[in-house]
C-alpha positions as CSV (number, residue, x, y, z in Angstrom):
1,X,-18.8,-6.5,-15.3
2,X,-18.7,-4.0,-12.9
3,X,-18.0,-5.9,-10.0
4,X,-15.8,-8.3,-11.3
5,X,-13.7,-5.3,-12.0
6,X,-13.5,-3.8,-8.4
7,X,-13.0,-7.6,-7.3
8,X,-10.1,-7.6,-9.3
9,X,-9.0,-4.6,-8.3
10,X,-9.1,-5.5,-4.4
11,X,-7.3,-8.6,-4.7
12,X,-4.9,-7.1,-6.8
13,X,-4.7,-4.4,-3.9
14,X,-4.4,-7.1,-1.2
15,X,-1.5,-9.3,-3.5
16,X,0.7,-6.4,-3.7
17,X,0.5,-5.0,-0.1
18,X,1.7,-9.0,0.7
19,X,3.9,-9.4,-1.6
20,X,5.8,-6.3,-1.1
21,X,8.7,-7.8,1.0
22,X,10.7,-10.0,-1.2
23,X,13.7,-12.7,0.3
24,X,16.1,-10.5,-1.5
25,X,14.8,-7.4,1.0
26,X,14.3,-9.8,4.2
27,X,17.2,-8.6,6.2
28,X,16.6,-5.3,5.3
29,X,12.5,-5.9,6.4
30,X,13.9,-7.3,9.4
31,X,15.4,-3.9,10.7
32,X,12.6,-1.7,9.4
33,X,8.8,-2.7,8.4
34,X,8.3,-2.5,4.8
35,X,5.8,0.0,3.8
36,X,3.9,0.6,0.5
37,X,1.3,2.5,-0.6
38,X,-2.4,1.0,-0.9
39,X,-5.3,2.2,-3.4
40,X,-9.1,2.4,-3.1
41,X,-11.6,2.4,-6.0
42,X,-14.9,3.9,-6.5
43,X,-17.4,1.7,-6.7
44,X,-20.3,4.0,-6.9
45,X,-20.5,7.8,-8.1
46,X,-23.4,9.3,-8.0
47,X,-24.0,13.4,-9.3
48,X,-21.0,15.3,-9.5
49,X,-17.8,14.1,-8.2
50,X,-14.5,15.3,-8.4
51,X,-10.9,13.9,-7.4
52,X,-8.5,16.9,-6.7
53,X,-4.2,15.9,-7.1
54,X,-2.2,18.9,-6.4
55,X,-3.5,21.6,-8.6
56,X,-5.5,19.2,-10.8
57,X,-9.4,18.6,-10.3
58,X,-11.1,15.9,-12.6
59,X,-14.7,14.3,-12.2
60,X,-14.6,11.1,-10.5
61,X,-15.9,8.2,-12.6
62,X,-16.8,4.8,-11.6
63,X,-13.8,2.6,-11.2
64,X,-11.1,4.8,-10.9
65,X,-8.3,4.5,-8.7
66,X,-8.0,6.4,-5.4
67,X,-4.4,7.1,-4.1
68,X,-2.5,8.9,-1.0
69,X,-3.2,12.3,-0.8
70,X,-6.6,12.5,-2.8
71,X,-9.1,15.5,-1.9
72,X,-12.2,14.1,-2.7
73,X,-15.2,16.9,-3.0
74,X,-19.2,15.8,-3.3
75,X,-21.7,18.9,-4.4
76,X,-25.6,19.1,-3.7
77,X,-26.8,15.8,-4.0
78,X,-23.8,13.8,-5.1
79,X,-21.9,11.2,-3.0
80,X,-19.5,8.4,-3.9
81,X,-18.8,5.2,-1.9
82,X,-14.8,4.0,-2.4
83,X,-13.7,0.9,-1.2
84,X,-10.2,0.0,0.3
85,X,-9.5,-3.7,0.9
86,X,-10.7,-3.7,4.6
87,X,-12.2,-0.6,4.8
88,X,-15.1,1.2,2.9
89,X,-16.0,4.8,3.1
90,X,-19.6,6.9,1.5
91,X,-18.6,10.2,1.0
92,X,-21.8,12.6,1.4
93,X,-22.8,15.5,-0.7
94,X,-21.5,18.6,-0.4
95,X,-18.5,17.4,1.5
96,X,-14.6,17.7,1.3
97,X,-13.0,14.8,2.5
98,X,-8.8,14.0,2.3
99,X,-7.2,11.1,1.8
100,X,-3.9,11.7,3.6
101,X,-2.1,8.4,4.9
102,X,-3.0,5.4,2.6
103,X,-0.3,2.6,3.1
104,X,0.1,-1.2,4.2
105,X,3.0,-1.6,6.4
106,X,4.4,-5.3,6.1
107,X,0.4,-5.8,5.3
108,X,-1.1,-3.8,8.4
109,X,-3.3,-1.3,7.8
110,X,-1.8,2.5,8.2
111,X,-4.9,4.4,7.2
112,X,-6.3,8.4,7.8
113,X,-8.4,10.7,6.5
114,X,-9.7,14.1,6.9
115,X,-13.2,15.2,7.3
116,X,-12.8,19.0,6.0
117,X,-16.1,19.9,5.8
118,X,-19.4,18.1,5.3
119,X,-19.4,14.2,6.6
120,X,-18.7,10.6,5.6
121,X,-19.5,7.4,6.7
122,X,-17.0,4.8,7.4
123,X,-16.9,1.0,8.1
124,X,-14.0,-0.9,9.1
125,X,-14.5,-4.3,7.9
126,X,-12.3,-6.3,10.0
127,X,-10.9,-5.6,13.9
128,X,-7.6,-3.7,13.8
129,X,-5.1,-5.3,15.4
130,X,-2.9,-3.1,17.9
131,X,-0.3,-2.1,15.6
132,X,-2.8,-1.3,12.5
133,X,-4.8,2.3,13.1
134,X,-7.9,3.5,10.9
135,X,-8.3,7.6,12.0
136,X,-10.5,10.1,10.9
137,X,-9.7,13.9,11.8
138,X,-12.1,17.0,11.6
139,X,-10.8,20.7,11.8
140,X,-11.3,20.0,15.9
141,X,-12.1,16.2,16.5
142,X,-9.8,13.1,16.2
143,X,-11.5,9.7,15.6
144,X,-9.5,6.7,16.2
145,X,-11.3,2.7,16.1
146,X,-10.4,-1.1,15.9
147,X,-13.5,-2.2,13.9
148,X,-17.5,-0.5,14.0
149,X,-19.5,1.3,11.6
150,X,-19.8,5.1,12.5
151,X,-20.2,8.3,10.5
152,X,-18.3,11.7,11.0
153,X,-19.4,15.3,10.0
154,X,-18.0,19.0,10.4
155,X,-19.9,22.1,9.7
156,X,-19.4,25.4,11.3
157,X,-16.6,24.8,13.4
158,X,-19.3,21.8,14.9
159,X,-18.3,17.4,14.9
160,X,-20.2,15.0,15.5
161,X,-18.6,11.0,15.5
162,X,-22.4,9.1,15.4
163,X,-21.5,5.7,16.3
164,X,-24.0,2.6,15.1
165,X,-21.3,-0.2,15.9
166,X,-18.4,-0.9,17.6
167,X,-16.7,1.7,19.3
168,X,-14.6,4.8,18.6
169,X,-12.3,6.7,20.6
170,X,-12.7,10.4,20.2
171,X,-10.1,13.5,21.3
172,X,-9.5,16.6,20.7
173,X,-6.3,17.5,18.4
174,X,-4.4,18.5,21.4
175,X,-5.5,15.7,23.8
176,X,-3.4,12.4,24.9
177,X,-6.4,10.2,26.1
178,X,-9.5,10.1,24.4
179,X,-13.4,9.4,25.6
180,X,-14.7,5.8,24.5
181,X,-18.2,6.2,22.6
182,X,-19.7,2.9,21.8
183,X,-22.8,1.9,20.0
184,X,-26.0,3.8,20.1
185,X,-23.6,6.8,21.1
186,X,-22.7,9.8,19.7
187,X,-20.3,12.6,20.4
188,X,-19.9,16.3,19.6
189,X,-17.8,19.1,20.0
190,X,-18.6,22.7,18.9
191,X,-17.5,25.8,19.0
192,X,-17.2,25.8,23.3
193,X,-14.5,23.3,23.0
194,X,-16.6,20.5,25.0
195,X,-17.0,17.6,23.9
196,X,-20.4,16.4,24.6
197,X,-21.9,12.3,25.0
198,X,-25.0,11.6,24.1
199,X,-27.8,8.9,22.8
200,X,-27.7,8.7,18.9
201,X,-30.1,11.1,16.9
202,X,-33.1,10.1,15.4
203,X,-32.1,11.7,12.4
204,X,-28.7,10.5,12.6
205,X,-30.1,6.8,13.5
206,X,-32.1,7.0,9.9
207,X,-28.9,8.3,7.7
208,X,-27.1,5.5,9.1
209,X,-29.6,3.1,8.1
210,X,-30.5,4.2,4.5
211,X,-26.5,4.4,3.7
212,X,-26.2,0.7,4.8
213,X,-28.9,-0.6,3.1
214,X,-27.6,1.4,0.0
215,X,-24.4,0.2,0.4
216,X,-25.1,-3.3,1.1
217,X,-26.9,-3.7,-2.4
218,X,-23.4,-4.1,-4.2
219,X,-21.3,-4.4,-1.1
220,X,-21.8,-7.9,0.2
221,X,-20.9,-10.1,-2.9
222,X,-17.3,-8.3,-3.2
223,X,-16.9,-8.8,1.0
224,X,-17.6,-12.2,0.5
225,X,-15.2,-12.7,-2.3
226,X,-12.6,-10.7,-0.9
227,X,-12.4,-12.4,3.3
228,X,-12.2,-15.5,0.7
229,X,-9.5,-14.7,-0.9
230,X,-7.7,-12.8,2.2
231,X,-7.7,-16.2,3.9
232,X,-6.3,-17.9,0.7
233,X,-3.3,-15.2,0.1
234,X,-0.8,-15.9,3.2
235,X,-0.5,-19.6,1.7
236,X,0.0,-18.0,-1.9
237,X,2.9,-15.5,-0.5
238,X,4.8,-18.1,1.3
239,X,4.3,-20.5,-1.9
240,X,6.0,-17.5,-3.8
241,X,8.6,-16.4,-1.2
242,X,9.6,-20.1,-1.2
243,X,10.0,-20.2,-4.7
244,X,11.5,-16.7,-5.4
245,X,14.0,-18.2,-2.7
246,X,14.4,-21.3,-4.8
247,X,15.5,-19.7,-7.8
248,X,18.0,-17.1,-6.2
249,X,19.7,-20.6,-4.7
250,X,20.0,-22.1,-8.2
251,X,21.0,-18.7,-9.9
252,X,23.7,-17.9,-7.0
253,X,25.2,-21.7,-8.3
254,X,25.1,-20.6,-11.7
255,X,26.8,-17.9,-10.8
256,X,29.4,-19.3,-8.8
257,X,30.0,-22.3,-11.5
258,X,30.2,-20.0,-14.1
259,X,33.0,-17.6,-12.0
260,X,34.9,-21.1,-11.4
261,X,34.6,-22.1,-15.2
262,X,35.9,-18.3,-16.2
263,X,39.1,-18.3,-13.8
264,X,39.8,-21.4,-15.6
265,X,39.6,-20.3,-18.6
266,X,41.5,-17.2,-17.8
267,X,44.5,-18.9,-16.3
268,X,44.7,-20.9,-19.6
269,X,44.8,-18.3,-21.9
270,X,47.4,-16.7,-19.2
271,X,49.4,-19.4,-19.3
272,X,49.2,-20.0,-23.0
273,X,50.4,-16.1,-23.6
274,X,53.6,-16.6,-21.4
275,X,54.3,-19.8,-22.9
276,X,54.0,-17.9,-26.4
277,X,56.3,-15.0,-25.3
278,X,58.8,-17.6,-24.1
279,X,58.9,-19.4,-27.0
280,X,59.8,-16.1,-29.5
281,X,62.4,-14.8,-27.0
282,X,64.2,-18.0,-27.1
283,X,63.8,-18.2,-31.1
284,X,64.4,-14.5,-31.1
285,X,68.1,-15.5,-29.1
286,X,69.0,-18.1,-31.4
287,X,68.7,-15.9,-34.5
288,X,70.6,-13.7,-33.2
289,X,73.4,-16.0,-32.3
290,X,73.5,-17.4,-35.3
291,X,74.0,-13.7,-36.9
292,X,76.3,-13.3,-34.7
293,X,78.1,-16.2,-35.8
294,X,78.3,-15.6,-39.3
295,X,80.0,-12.2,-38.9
296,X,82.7,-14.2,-36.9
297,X,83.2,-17.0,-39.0
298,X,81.7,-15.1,-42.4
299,X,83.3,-18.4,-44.3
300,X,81.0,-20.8,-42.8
């Protein structure tokens, strides 16, 4: 029941990012891409949780929502794993992670989060096409990618980006160009400001590992469902589009009919009035003549 739910949820995710430019918005999306806000939902919580909003802090529970701006925050032996339509993220214990650009814009993916303390680990699901971006931030460490599996973590003023696939640019905040690490590499920065390349960790290696394997006991079935039904939902949008364009044809003729069927009537009703007003001046005139008469010719 579970699953069916955060299914649901996904697709539901994925109809209204496509959907979100309607014909009577087209010249408008034309000048500007549309952009609306996407939603993740946590599949799995584990320990304790919680799901900060502004000043408000409430425990996470399986299946709620996750929106733009959400400070998420694991303790001791707690994590949660929140699924995005194309991306899913496991957020490790004791860690404080941010949510802070979470938006589709005309369906590409405008996503980034902040790694505040503690880690996460983050898979991309799909390759990012050149105007979609996935990025990842620490105190001192910007991680940008296309498509890979890699896991970020800060403590003590110290980052490490362990790639396991794929590849992912990494920079410091104030940096324009980046240093590529691909798979099997890692990169860290700490406190000395030098960002260092290296072979992945053992331990790192083996955290990677167990996550995935966790992850993939409750992960696969929705991934499967969900590429199925991304390939299905450009044909639904254009059947809708095509028929929300139908209908504004046929109610702009209503329209129009019903604006040519009112002047008529209007004019008639005008032309009724005048005819009216004519016709009680003209008695009006001849009573009065005939008054007029009688107090000239009172014999008659």
């Amino acid at each position: 029941m579970q699953t069916k739910f955060i299914i649901g949820f996904l697709i539901a995710t994925l109809l209204i990012a496509a959907f979100s430019c309607s014909p009577g918005k087209k010249k408008e999306a034309d000048k500007k891409e549309e952009s609306s806000l996407a939603r993740g939902v946590a599949a799995v919580v584990v320990g304790k949780v919680y799901q900060k909003i502004g000043k408000k802090s409430i425990p996470l529970k399986t299946k709620d929502q996750i929106l733009e701006g959400a400070l998420l925050q694991t303790e001791a032996r707690s994590y949660t794993d929140i699924l995005f339509a194309d991306i899913s993220v496991r957020i490790l214990p004791s860690s404080l992670i941010q949510v802070n650009e979470l938006r589709r814009n005309s369906g590409k993916i405008q996503q980034a989060m902040t790694v505040h303390s503690g880690g996460g680990f983050f898979r991309v699901l799909k390759k990012l096409t050149k105007e979609e971006s996935f990025i990842v931030r620490t105190p001192n460490v910007v991680a940008a990618v296309r498509g890979t599996d890699y896991m970020v973590q800060h403590q003590n003023n110290s980052s490490t980006i362990a790639v396991d696939s794929g590849q992912v640019e990494v920079k410091k905040p104030d940096q324009a160009d980046g240093t590529l690490v691909t798979a099997g590499k890692q990169a860290s920065l700490d406190q000395s400001g030098q960002l260092k390349i290296a072979d992945l960790q053992k331990q790192n290696l083996e955290n990677i590992a167990s996550i995935k394997q966790n992850m993939a006991k409750y992960s696969q079935e929705i991934l499967d469902i969900i590429r199925q039904k991304m390939e299905e939902i450009p044909k639904q949008v254009e059947e809708l589009k095509n028929k929300n364009r139908e209908a504004v044809d046929e109610l702009k003729k209503k329209l129009d009919a019903g604006q040519g069927t009112l002047k008529e009537g209007n004019q008639e009703n005008i032309d009724k009035t005048k005819k009216g007003a004519t016709d009680y001046m003209e008695e009006l005139k001849k009573k009065n003549q005939e008054h007029r008469d009688k107090q000239v010719n009172p014999q008659q």
